[in-house]
Backbone atoms as SQL, in Angstrom:
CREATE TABLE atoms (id INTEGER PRIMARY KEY, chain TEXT, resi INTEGER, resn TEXT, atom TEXT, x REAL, y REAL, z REAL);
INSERT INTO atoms VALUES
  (1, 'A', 1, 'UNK', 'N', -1.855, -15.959, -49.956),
  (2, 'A', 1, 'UNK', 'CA', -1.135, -14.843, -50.529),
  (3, 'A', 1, 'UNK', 'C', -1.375, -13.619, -49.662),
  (4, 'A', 2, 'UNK', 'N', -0.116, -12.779, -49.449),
  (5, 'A', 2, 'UNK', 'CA', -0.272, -11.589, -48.775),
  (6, 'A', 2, 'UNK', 'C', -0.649, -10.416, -49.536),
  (7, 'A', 3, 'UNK', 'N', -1.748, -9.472, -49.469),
  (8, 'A', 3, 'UNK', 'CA', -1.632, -8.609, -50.226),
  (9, 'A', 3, 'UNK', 'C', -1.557, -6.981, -49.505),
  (10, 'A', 4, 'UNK', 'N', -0.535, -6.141, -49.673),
  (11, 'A', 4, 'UNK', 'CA', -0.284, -5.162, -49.027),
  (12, 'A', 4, 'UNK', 'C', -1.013, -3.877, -49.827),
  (13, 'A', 5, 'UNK', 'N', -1.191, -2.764, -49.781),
  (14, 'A', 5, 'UNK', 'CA', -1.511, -1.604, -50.597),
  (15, 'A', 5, 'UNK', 'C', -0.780, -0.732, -49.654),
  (16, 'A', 6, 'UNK', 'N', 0.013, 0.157, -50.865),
  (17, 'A', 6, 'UNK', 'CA', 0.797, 1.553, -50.485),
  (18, 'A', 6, 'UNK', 'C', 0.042, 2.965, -51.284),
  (19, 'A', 7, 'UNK', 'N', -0.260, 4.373, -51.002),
  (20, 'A', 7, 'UNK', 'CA', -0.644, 5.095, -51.441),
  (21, 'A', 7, 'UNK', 'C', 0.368, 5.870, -51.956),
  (22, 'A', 8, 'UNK', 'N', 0.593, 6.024, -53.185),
  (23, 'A', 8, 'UNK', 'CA', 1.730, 7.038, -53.719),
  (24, 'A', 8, 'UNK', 'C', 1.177, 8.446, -53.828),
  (25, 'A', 9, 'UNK', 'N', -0.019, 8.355, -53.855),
  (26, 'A', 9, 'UNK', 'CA', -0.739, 9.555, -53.489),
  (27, 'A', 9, 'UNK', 'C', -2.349, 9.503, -53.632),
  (28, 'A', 10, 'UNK', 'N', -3.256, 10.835, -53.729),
  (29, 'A', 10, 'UNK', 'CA', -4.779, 10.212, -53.643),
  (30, 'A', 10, 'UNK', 'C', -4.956, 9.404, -54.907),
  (31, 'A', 11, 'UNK', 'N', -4.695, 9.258, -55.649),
  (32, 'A', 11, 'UNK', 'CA', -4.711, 8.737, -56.885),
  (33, 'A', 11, 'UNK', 'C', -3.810, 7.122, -57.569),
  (34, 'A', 12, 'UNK', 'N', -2.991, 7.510, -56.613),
  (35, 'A', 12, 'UNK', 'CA', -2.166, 6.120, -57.189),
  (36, 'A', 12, 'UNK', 'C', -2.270, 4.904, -56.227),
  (37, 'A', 13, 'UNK', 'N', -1.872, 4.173, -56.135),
  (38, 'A', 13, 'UNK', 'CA', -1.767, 2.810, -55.403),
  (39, 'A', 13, 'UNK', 'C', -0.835, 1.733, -55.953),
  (40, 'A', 14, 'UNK', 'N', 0.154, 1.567, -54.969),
  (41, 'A', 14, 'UNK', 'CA', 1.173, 0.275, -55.110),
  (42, 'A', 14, 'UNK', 'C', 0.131, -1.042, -54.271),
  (43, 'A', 15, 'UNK', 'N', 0.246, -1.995, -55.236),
  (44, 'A', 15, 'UNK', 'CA', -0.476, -3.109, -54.607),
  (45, 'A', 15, 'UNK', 'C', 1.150, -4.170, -54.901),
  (46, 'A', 16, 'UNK', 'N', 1.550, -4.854, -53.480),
  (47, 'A', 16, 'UNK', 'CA', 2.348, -5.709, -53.139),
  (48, 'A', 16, 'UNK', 'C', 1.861, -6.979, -53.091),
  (49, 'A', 17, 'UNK', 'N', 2.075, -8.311, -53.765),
  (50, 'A', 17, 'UNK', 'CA', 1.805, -9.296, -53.299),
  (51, 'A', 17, 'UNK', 'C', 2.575, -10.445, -53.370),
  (52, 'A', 18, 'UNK', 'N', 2.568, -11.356, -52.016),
  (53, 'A', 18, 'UNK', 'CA', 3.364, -12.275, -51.908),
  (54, 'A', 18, 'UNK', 'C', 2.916, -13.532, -52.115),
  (55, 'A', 19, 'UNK', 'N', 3.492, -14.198, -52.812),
  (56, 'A', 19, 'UNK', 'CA', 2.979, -15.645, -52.596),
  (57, 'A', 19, 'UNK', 'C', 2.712, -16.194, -54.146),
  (58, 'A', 20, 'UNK', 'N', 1.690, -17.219, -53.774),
  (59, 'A', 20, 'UNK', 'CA', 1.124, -17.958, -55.728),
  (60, 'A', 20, 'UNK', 'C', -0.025, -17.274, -55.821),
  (61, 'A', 21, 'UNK', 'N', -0.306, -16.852, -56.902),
  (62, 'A', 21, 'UNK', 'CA', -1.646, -16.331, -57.436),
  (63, 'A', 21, 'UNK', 'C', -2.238, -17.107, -58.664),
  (64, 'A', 22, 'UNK', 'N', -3.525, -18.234, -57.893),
  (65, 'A', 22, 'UNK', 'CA', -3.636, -19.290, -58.220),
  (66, 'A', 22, 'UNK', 'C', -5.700, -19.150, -57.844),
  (67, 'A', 23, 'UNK', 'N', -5.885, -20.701, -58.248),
  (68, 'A', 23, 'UNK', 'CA', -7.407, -20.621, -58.102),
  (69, 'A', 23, 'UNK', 'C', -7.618, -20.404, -56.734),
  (70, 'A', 24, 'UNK', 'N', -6.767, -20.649, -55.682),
  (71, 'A', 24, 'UNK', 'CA', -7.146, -20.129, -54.423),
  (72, 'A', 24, 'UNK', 'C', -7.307, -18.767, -53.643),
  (73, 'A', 25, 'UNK', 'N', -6.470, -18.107, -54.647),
  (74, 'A', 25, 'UNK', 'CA', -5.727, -16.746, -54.259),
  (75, 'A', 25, 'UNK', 'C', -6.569, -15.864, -55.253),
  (76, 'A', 26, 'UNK', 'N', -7.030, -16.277, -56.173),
  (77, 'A', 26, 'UNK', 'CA', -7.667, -15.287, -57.172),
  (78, 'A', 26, 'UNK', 'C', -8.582, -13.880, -56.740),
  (79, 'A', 27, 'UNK', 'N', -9.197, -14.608, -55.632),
  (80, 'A', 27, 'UNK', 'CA', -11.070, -13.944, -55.095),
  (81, 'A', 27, 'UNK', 'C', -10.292, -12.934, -54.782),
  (82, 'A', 28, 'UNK', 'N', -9.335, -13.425, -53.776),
  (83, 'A', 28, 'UNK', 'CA', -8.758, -12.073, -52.840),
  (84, 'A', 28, 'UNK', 'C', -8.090, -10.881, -53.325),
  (85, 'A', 29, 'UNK', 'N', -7.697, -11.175, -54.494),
  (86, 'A', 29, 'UNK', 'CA', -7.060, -10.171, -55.940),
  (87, 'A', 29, 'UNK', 'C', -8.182, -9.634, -56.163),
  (88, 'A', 30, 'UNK', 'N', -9.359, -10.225, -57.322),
  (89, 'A', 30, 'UNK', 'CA', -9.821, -9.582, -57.376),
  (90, 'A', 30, 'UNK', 'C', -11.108, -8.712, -56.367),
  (91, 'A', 31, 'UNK', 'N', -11.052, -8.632, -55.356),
  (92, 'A', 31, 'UNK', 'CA', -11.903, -8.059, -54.139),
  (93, 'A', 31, 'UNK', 'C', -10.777, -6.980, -53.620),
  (94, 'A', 32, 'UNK', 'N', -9.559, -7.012, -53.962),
  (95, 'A', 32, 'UNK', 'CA', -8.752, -6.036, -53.846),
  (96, 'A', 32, 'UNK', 'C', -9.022, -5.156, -55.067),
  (97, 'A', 33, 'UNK', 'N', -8.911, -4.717, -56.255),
  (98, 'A', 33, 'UNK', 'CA', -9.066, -4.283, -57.198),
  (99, 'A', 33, 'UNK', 'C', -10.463, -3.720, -56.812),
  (100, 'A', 34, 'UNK', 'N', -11.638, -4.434, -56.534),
  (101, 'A', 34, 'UNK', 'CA', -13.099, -3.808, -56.689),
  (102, 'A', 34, 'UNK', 'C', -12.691, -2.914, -55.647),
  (103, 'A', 35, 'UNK', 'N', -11.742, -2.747, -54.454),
  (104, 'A', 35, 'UNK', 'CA', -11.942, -1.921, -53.270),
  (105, 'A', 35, 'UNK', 'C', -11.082, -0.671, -53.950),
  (106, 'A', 36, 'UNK', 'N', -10.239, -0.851, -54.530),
  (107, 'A', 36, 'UNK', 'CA', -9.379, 0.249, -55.323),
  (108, 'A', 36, 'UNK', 'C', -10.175, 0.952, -56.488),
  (109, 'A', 37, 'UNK', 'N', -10.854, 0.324, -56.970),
  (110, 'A', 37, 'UNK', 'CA', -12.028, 0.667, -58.148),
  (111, 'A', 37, 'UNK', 'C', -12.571, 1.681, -56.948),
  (112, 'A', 38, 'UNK', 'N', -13.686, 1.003, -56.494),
  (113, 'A', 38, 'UNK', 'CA', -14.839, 1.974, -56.117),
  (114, 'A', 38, 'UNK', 'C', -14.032, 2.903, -55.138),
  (115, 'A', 39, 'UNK', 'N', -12.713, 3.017, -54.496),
  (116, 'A', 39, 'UNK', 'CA', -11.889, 4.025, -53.504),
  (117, 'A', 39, 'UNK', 'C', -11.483, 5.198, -55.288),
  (118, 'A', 40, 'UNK', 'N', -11.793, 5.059, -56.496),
  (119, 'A', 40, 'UNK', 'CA', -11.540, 6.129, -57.232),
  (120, 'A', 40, 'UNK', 'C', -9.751, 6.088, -57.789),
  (121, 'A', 41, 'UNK', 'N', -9.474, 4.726, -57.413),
  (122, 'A', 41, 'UNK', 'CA', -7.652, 5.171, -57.970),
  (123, 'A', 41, 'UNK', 'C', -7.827, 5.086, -59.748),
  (124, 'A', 42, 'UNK', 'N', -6.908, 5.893, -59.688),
  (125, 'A', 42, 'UNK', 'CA', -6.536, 6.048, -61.568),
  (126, 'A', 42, 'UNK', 'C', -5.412, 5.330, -61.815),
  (127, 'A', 43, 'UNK', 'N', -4.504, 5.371, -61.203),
  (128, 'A', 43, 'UNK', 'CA', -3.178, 4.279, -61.247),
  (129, 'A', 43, 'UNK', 'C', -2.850, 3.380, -60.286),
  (130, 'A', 44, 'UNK', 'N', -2.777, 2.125, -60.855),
  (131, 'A', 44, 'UNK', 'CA', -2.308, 0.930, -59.868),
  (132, 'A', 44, 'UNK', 'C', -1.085, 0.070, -60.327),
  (133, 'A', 45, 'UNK', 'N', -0.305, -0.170, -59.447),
  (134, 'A', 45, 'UNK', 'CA', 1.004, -0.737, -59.974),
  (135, 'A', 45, 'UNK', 'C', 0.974, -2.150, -59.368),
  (136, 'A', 46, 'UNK', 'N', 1.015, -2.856, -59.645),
  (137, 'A', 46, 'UNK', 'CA', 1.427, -4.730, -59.218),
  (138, 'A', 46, 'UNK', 'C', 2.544, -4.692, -58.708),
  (139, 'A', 47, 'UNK', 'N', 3.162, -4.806, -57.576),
  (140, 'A', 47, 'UNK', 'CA', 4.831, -5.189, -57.619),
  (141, 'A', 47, 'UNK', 'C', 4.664, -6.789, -57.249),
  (142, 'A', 48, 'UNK', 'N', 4.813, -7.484, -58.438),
  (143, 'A', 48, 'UNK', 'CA', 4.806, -9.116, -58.480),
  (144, 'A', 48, 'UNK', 'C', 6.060, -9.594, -58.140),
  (145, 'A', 49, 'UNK', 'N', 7.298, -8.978, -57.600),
  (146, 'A', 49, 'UNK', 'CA', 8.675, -9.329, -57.171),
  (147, 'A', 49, 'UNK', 'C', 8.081, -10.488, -56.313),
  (148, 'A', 50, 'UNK', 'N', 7.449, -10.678, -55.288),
  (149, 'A', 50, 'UNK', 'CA', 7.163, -12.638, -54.465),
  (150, 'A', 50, 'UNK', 'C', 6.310, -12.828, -55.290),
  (151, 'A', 51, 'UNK', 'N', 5.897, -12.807, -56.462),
  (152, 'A', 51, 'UNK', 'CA', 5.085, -13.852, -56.810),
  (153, 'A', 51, 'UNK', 'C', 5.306, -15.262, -57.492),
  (154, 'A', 52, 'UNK', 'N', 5.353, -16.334, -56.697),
  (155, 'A', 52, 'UNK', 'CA', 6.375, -17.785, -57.473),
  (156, 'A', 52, 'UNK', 'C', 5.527, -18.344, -57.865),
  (157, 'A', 53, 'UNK', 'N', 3.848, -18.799, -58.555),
  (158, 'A', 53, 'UNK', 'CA', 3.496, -19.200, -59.653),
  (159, 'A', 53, 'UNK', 'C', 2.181, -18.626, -59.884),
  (160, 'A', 54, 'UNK', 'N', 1.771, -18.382, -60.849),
  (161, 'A', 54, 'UNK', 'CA', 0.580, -18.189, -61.296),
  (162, 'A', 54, 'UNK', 'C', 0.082, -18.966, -62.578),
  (163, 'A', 55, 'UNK', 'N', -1.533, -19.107, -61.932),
  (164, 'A', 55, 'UNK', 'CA', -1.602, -20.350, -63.082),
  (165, 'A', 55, 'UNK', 'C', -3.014, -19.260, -63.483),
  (166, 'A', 56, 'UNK', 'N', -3.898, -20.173, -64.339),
  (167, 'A', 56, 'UNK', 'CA', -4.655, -19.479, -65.227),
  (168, 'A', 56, 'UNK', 'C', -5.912, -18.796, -64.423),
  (169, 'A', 57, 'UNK', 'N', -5.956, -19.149, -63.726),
  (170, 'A', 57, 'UNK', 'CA', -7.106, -18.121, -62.280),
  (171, 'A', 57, 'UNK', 'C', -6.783, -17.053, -62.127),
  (172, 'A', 58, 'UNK', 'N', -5.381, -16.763, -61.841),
  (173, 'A', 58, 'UNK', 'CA', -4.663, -16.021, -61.429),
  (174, 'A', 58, 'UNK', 'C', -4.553, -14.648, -62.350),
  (175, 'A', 59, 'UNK', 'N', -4.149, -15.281, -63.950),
  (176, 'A', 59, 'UNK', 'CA', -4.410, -14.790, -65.077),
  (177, 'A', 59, 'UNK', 'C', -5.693, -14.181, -65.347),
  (178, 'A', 60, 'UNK', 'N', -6.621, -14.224, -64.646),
  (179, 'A', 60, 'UNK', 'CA', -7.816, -14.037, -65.120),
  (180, 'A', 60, 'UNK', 'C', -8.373, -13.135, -64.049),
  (181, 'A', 61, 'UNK', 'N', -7.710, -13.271, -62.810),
  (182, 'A', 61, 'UNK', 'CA', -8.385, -12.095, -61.629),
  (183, 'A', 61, 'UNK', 'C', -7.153, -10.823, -62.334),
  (184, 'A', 62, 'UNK', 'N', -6.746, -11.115, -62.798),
  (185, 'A', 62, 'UNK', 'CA', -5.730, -9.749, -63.419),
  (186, 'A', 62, 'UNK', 'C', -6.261, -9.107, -64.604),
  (187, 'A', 63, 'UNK', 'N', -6.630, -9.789, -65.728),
  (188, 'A', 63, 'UNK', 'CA', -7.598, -9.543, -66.635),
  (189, 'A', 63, 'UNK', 'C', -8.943, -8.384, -66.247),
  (190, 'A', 64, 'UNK', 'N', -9.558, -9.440, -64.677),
  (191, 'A', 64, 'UNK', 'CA', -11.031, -8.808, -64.298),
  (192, 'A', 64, 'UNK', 'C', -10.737, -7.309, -63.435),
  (193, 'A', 65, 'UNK', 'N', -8.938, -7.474, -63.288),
  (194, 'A', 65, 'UNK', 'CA', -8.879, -6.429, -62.418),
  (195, 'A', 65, 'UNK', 'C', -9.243, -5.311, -63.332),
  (196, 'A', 66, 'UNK', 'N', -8.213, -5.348, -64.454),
  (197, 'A', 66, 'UNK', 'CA', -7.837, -4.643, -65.248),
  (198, 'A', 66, 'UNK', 'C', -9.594, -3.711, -65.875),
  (199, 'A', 67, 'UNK', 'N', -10.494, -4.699, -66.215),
  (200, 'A', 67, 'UNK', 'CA', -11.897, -4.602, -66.315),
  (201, 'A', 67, 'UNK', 'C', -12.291, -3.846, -65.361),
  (202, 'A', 68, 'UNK', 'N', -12.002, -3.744, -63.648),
  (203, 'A', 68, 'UNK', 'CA', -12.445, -3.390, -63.001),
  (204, 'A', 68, 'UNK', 'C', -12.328, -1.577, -62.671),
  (205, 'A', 69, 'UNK', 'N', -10.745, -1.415, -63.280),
  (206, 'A', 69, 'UNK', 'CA', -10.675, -0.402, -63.082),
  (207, 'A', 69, 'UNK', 'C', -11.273, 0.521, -64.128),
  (208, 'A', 70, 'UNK', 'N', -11.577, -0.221, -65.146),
  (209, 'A', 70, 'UNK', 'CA', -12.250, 0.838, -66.258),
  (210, 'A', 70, 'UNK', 'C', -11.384, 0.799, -67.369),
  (211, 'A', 71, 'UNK', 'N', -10.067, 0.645, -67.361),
  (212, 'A', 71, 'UNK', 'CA', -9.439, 0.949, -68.844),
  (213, 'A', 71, 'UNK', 'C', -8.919, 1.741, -68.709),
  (214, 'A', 72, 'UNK', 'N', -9.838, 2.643, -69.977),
  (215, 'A', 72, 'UNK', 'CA', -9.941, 3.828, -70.537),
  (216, 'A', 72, 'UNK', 'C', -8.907, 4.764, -69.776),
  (217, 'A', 73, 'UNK', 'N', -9.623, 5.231, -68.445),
  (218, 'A', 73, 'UNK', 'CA', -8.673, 6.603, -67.949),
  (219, 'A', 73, 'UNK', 'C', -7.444, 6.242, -66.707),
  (220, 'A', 74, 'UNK', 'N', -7.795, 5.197, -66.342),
  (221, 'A', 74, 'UNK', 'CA', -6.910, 4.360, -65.793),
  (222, 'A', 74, 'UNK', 'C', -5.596, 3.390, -65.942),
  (223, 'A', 75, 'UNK', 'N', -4.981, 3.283, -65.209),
  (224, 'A', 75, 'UNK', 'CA', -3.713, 3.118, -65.622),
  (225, 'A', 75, 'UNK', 'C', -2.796, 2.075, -64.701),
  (226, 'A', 76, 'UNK', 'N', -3.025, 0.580, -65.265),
  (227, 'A', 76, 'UNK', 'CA', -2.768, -0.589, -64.291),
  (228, 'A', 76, 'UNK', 'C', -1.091, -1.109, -65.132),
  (229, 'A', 77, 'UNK', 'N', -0.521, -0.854, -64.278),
  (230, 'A', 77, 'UNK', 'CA', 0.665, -1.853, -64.706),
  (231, 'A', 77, 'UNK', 'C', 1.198, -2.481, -64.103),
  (232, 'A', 78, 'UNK', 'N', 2.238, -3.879, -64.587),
  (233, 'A', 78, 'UNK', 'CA', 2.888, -4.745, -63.382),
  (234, 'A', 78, 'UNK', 'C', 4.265, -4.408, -63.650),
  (235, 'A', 79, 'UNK', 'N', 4.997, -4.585, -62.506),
  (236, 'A', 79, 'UNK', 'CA', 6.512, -4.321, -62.189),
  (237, 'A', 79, 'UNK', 'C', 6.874, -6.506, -61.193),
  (238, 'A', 80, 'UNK', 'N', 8.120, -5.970, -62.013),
  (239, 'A', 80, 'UNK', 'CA', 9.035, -6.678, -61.173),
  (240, 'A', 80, 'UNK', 'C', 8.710, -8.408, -61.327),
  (241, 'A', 81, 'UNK', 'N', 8.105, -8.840, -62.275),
  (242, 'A', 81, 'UNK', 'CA', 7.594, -9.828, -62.703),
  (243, 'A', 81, 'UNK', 'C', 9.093, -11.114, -62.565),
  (244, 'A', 82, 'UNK', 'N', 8.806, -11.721, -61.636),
  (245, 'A', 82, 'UNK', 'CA', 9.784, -13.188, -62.030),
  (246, 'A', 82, 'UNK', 'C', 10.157, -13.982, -63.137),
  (247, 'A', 83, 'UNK', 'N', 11.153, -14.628, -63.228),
  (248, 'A', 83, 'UNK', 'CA', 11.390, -15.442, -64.919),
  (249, 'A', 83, 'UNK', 'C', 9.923, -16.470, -65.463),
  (250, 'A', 84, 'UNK', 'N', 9.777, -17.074, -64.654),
  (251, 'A', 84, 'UNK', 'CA', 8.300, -17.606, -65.050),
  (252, 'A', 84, 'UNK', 'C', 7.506, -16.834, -65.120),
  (253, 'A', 85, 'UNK', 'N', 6.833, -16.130, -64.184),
  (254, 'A', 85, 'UNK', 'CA', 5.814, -15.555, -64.599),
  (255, 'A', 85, 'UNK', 'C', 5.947, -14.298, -66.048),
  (256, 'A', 86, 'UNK', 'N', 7.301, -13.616, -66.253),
  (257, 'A', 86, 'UNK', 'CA', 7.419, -13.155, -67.371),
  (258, 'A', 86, 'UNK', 'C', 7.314, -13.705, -68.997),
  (259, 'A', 87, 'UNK', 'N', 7.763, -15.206, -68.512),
  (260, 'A', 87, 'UNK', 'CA', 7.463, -16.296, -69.602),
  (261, 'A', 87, 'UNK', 'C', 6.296, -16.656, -69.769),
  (262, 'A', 88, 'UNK', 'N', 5.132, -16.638, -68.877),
  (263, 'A', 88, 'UNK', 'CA', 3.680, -16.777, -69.285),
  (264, 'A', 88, 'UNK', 'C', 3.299, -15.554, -69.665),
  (265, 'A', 89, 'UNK', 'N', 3.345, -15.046, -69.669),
  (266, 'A', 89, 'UNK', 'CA', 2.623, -13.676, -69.982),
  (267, 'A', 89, 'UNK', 'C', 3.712, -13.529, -71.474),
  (268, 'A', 90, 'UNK', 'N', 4.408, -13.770, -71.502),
  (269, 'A', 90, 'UNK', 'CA', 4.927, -13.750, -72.883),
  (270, 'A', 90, 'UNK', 'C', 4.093, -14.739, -74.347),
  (271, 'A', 91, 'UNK', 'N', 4.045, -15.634, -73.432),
  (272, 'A', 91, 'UNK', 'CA', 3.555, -17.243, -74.122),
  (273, 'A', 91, 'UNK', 'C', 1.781, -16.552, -74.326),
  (274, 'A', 92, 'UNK', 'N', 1.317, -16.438, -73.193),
  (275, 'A', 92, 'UNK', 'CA', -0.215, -15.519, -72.992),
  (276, 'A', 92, 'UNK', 'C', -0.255, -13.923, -74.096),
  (277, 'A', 93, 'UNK', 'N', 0.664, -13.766, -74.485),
  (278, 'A', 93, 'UNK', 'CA', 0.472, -12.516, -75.381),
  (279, 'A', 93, 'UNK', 'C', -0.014, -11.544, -74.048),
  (280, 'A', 94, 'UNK', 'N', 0.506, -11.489, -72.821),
  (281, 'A', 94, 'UNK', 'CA', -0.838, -10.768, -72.192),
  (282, 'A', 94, 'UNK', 'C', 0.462, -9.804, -71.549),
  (283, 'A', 95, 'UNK', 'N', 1.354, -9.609, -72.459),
  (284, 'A', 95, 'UNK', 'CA', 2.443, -8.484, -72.288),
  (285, 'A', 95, 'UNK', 'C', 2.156, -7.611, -73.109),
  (286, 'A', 96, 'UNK', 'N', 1.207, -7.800, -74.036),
  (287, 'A', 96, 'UNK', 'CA', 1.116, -6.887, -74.947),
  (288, 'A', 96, 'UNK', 'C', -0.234, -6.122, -74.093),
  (289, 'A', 97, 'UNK', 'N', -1.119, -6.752, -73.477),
  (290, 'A', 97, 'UNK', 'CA', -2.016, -6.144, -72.810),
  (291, 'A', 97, 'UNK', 'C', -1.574, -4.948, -71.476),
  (292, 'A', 98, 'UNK', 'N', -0.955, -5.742, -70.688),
  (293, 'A', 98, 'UNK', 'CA', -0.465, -5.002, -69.412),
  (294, 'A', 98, 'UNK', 'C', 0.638, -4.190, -70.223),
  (295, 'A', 99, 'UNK', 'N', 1.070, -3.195, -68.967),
  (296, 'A', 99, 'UNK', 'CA', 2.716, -2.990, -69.276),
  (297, 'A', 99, 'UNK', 'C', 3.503, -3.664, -68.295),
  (298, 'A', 100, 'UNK', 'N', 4.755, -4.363, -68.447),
  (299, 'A', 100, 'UNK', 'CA', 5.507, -5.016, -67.960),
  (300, 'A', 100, 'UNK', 'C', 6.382, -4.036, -68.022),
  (301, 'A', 101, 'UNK', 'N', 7.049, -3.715, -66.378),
  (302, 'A', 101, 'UNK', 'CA', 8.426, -3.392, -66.073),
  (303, 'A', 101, 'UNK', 'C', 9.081, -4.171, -65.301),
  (304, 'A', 102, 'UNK', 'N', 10.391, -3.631, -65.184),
  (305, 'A', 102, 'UNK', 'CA', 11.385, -4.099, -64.522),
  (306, 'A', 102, 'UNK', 'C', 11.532, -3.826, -62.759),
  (307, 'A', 103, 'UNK', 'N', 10.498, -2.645, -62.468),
  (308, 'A', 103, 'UNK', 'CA', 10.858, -2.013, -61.233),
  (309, 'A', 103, 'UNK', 'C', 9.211, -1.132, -61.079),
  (310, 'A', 104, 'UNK', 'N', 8.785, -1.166, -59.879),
  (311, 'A', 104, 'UNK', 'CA', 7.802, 0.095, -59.397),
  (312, 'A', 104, 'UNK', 'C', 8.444, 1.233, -60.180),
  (313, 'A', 105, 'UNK', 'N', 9.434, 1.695, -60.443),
  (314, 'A', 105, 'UNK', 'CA', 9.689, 3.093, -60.186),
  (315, 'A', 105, 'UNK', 'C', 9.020, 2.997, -61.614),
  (316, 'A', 106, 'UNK', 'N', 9.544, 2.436, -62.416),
  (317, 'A', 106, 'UNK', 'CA', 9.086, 2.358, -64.137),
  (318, 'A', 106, 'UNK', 'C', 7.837, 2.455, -64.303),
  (319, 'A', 107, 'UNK', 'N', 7.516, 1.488, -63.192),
  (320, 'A', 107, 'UNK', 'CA', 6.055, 1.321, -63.967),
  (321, 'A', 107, 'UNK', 'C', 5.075, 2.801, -63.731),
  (322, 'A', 108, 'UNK', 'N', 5.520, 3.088, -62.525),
  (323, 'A', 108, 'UNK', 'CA', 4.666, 4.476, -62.340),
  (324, 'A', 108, 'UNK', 'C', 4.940, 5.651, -63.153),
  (325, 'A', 109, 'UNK', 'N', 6.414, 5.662, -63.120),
  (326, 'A', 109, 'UNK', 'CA', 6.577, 6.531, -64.909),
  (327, 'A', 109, 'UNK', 'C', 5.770, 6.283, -65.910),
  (328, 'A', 110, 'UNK', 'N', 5.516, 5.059, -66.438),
  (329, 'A', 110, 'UNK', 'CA', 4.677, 4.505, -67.737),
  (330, 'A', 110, 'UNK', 'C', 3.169, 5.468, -67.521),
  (331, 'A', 111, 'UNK', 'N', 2.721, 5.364, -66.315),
  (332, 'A', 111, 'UNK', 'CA', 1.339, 6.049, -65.674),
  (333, 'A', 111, 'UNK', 'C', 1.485, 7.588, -66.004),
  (334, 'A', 112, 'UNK', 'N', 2.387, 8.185, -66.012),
  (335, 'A', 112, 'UNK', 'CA', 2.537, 9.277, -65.735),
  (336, 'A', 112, 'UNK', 'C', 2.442, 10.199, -67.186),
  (337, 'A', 113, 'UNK', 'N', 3.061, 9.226, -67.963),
  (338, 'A', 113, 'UNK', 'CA', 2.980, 9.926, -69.717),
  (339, 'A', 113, 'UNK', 'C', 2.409, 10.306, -70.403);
């Protein structure tokens, strides 16, 4: 899996990733997140537009991300989620956890409110 990071400013971060986010791909997710944690971001956006499967590893370095950043004052959402992967996370209840958009632009609005 490719994983890119964009700065929307000192504070925000677009994280891009391509590929399956799976038991192989997990570490590298979450070791991205701990580097965004301890770099101080308050908002992070997922753009999951290439992501073609994720299985329950995958599910779970997203979970630890989410842990990683703290919660509370922070502000993690995913954009651009594929028909499957929107269907697990539906099935996972774990739409009610994240926020799910349709687009980066949304999701960083959601951050902003």
């Amino acid at each position: 899996m490719q994983i890119t990071q964009r700065a929307v400013d000192e504070e925000t971060v677009v994280i891009a990733l391509d590929g399956v986010l799976n038991a192989t791909t997990a570490d590298q997710l979450k070791q991205t997140f701990r580097q965004i944690a301890e770099a101080g971001a308050r908002t992070v956006v997922l753009d999951m537009s290439k992501v073609h499967f994720i299985d329950s590893a995958g599910l779970a370095a997203l979970i630890a991300g989410s842990k990683m950043l703290g919660g509370g004052n922070q502000c993690l959402q995913l954009a651009s989620l594929q028909p499957q992967a929107q269907m697990l996370f539906k099935l996972t209840m774990l739409d009610k956890v994240f926020g799910v958009h349709a687009d980066v632009a949304s999701a960083l609005k959601a951050c902003r409110r």
